[in-house]
Residue, then its C-alpha position, 0 to 999 in steps of 0.5 A: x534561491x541562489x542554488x538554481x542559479x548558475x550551474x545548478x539549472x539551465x533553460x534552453x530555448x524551448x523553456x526547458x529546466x535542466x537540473x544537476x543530480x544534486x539539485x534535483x535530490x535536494x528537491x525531492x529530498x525537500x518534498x520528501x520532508x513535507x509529504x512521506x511523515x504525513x502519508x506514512x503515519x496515515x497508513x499506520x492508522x489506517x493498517x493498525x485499525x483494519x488489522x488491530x482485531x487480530x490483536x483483540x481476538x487474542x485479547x479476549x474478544x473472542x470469548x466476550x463476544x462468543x466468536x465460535x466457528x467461522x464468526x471472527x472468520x466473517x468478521x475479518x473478511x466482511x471488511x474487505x467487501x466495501x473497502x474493495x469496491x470503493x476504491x475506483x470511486x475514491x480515487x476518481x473522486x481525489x481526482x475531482x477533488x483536494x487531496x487535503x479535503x478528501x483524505x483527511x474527511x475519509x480518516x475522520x469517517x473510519x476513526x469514527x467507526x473504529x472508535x465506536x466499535x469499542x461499544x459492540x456488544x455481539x457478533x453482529x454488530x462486529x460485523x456491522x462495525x466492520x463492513x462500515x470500517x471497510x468502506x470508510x478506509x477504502x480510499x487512503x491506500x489508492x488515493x495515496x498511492x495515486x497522491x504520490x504519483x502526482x509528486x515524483x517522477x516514475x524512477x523515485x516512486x518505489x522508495x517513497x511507496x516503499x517508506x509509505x507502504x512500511x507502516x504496515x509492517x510498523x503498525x503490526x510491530x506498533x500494534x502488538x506493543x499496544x495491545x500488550x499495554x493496552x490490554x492491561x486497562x481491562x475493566x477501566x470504565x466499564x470496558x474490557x482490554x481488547x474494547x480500550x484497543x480499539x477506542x483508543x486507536x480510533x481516537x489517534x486517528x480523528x486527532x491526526x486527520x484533524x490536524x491533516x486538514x491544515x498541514x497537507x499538501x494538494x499538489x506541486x503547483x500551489x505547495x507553499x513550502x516549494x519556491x518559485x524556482x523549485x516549483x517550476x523544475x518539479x512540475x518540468x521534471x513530472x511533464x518530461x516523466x509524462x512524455x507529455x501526457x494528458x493531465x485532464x479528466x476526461x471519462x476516456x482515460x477511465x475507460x483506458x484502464x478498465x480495457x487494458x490487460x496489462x492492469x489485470x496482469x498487475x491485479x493478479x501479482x498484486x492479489x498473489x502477494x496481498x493474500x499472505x500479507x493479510x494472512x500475517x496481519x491478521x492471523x500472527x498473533x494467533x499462530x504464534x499463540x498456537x506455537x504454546x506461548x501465552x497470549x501476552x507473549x504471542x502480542x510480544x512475539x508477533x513484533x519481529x516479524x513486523x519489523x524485519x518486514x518494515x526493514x527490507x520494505x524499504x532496503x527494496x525500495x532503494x534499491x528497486x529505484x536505483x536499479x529501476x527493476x521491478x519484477x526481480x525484487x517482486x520475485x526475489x521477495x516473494x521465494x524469500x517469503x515462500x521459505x518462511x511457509x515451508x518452514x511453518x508448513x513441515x516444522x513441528x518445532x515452536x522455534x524453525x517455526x518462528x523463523x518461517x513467520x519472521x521470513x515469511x513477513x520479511x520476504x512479502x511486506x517489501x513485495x507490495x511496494x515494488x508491485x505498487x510502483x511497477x503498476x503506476x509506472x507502466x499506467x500512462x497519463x494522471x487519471x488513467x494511473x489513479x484507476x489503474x492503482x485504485x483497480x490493482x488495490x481494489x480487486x488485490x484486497x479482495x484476496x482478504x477475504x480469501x486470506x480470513x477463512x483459510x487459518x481453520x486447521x489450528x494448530x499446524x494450519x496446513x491449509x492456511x499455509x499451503x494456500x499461501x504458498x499457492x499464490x505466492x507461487x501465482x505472483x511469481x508466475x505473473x511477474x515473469x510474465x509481465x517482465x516479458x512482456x513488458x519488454x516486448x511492447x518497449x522494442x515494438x514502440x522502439x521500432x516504431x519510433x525509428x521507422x516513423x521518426x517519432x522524437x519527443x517533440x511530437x509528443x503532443x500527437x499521442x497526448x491522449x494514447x496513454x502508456x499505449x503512447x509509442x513514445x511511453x516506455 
């Protein structure tokens, strides 16, 4: 407790805590610790099970299971039905409820589905499996993203996100190393490799949610690891980030969000970026199949991408915070990942064409995170930031429908790629539209203040405007 004192923090009249920059780094760095393991291992689980059918398809499921035609198609996308329109639902519920009650009770569910579907015996209970697997895993992507808007201020979001979000691209890497030992258990009990995939993921998940119940942490107020002091400069940090917002819930900032454009600017980068991350998640084993490697290299070989994914996730997180841009890093990401289609969409060789999966992974996975932050930055006040996140994801999942039906045209996948390419380009658009108009709105509220004399201490006035708040730029 002596670091706060002294030089470290001052309190001016007003009771207001002004931090020095190493102090308050070494706060949220002691934040860092206690929230981003747990978050971050929940995404692992929770990609590595929507997306570990991409691996048992490979693994022989396909012909277990007699998935001819557009049925594995069908059984990827069914998940996203359910897990898209949960979502607004899930998040207000956090909201209403103990971030370490609801999160933890939702792994639990999904774990459940998952471990059972290593009983399926037809397509149609595949089917069946997965629509319940969706709906049951709807809430962890939003409710922690909104969760992590509730500890950091705006300018240190996209780094944690970012960390948070690179278990997607471990949990392709992860993934592929697990299918390739695991698929070695083939026949043991009674079950093929591809079933013990998912039996055995679906059981890490119940272990790790029921050990959540009793480690996670609900808000910065009643965080035991923090001290007093700490405590009062992290919750001063996030009201003077707020410009004095409204925390309460109220049905008025629900429908703040569902009326406000700038969300559904933000829906269409998102979608343009997430149609080809599920693209790499669920159909790289099969490519890279496709390219003439076997189906245990083709597990092995889908780990690179993933990790050079995971890699640039983050190096963009940083670097997207301490620059605080957004739209430069979602376009850069997203021509990077373009490059990579160009290359599988024209090569005819196994090897160009490995690198256009590697760029394609590297250039899209870090894109997310920076969308994500740039989305919950620009939405004002807790509830409204909750739906507009859970919108954004909600409606941005639902390109995976889109992105299992479009790798039909084995072996080049000319019109899987070239829809790819499509959205990416769409993103690209979107995001130049939104950095424009961004700063459109900024100057307007900048003229408005100094032709009003609006200052923050007449922050209290526009509490219920939301980001429509002249003082929230």
């Amino acid at each position: 407790m002596g670091s706060l004192h002294n030089d470290s923090i001052k309190s001016n009249s007003e009771k207001q805590i002004v931090l020095n920059p190493r102090e308050r780094a070494r706060i949220l760095r002691k934040i860092d610790w206690h929230l981003l393991p747990f978050v971050t291992v929940f995404y692992l689980l929770s990609f590595l099970d929507r997306s570990n059918v991409g691996n048992a398809k490979v693994a022989g499921m396909a012909t277990d299971l007699n998935l001819i035609g557009f049925r594995y198609n069908i059984a990827a996308a069914v998940f996203f039905i359910p897990y898209s329109f949960a979502e607004v639902p899930s998040n207000i519920a956090l909201k209403l409820f103990r971030p370490s009650r609801w999160i933890p009770s939702i792994m639990v569910a999904w774990g459940i589905v998952m471990t059972l579907m290593c009983l399926v015996k037809s397509y149609q209970s595949l089917v069946v499996a997965r629509a319940f697997l969706g709906l049951a895993e709807a809430g962890l992507f939003p409710g922690v993203n909104y969760y992590i808007c509730l500890w950091y201020p705006r300018s240190e979001r996209s780094k944690r996100i970012a960390i948070f979000f690179s278990a997607a691209s471990m949990s392709g890497a992860f993934g592929g190393l697990l299918a390739y030992g695991i698929e070695r258990m083939e026949g043991v009990g009674g079950l093929h490799g591809w079933q013990w995939i998912f039996c055995l993921e679906g059981l890490a998940t119940v272990l790790v949610a029921t050990l959540s119940f009793f480690y996670m942490h609900d808000y910065p107020e009643t965080a035991k690891f923090l001290t007093e002091p700490e405590r009062l400069c992290i919750i001063n940090i996030l009201k003077q980030d707020s410009n004095h917002l409204s925390s309460r819930f109220d049905t008025q900032f629900i429908w703040q969000a569902i009326k406000d454009y700038k969300a559904y600017v933000q829906i269409i980068i998102y979608l343009g970026l997430l149609v080809p991350g599920y693209a790499i998640a669920l159909f790289s084993p099969t490519i890279i199949n496709e390219l003439g490697y076997s189906a245990a290299n083709a597990q092995l070989l889908s780990v690179p991408p993933f990790v050079a994914g995971c890699i640039v996730t983050i190096i963009f997180g940083i670097y997207s915070d301490k620059y605080n841009l957004r739209g430069p890093f979602i376009i850069g990401g997203a021509l990077v990942s373009l490059v990579g289609y160009i290359l599988l969409y024209c090569s005819v060789q196994a090897g160009p064409s490995y690198v256009g999966a590697c760029l394609a992974a590297a250039g899209d996975y870090p894109t997310v995170a920076v969308a994500l932050a740039w989305a919950g930055s620009n939405a004002g006040g807790d509830l409204k930031r909750g739906v507009v996140l859970a919108m954004v994801i909600g409606f941005g999942n639902l390109g995976g429908i889109c992105s299992s039906f479009i790798y039909v045209d084995p072996p080049r996948f000319h019109i899987g790629h070239g829809t790819i390419m499509g959205f990416l380009s769409l993103s690209i658009v979107t995001s130049l539209f939104a950095m424009w108009d961004y700063n459109r709105l900024n100057k307007k509220k900048e003229a408005k203040c100094l032709a009003e004399n609006i200052t923050d201490d007449r922050g209290y006035e526009f509490q219920d405007m939301g980001d429509a708040s002249p003082l929230y730029r």
